[in-house]
N, C-alpha and C positions, 0 to 999 in steps of 0.2 A: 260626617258632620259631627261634631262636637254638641254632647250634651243627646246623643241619637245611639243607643246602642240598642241592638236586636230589633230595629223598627221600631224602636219606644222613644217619642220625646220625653222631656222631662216632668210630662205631669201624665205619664203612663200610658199615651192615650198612640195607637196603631199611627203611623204615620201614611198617609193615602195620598197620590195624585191628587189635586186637584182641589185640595182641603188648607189652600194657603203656600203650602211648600213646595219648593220649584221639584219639578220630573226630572227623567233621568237626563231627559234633552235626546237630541243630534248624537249617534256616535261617531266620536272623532273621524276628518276623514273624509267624510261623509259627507258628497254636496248639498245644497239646500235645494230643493226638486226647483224651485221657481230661478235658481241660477242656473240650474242643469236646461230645463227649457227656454232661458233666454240666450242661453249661446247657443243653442242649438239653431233659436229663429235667424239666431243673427250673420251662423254659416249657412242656413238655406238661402237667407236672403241675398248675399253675396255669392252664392255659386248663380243664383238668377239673375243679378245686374250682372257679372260675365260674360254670360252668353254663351249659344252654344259654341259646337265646335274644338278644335283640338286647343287652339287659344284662348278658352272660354271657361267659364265654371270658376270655381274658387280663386284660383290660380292667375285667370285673365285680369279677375278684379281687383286682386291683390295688385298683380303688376301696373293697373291704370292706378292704382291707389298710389303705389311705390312711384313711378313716373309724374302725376298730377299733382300729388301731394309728400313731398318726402320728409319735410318735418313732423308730421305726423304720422310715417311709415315705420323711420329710421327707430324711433324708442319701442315701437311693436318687432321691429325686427329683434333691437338686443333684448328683448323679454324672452323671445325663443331660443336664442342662440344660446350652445352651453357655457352655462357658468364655468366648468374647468376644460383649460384644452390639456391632453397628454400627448406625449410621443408616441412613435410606434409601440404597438402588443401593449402600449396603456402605461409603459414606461415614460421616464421624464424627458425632455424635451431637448434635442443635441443642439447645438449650438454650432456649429461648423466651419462660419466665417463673419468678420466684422470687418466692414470697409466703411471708413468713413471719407467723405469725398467732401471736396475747398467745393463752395456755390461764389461766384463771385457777386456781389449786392451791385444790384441794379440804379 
């Protein structure tokens, strides 16, 4: 901070927690516990609307979610999906063949 050297502001006086001036905060990174505990509720809660069974849990919910509701599935999907695809062993991506095909208009 400017005008803050050695823990001294500018009228000499120890700079403290809690005496006006902001803490160190959050370290970066670092979730807020109360976001950390509502996603947590919010996959409990969804592996219980599931159900049990081999169909059931997380997964069963998602897929009635993704079936029932898919425009609100679809932008949850591309959130998880990865931002870059590569090719094999992480290399760039081969290109092999390009067939473009006449559609005749209906």
């Amino acid at each position: 901070m400017r005008g803050m050297e050695n823990g001294f502001n500018n009228d000499e006086k120890p700079v403290r927690v809690g005496d006006g001036t902001p803490g160190p905060g959050r370290p970066k990174g670092l979730p807020n516990k109360t976001t950390a505990l509502l996603k947590d509720a919010i996959i409990q809660a969804a592996i219980k609307a599931g159900g049990e069974g081999e169909d059931g849990g997380l997964v069963g919910y998602l897929v009635k979610q993704a079936n029932d509701y898919p425009k609100g599935f679809l932008p949850l999907l591309g959130k998880v999906l990865p931002m870059q695809i590569t090719g094999e062993d992480g290399g760039a991506i081969q290109i092999a063949k390009i067939e473009l095909v006449a559609v005749e208009p209906e």
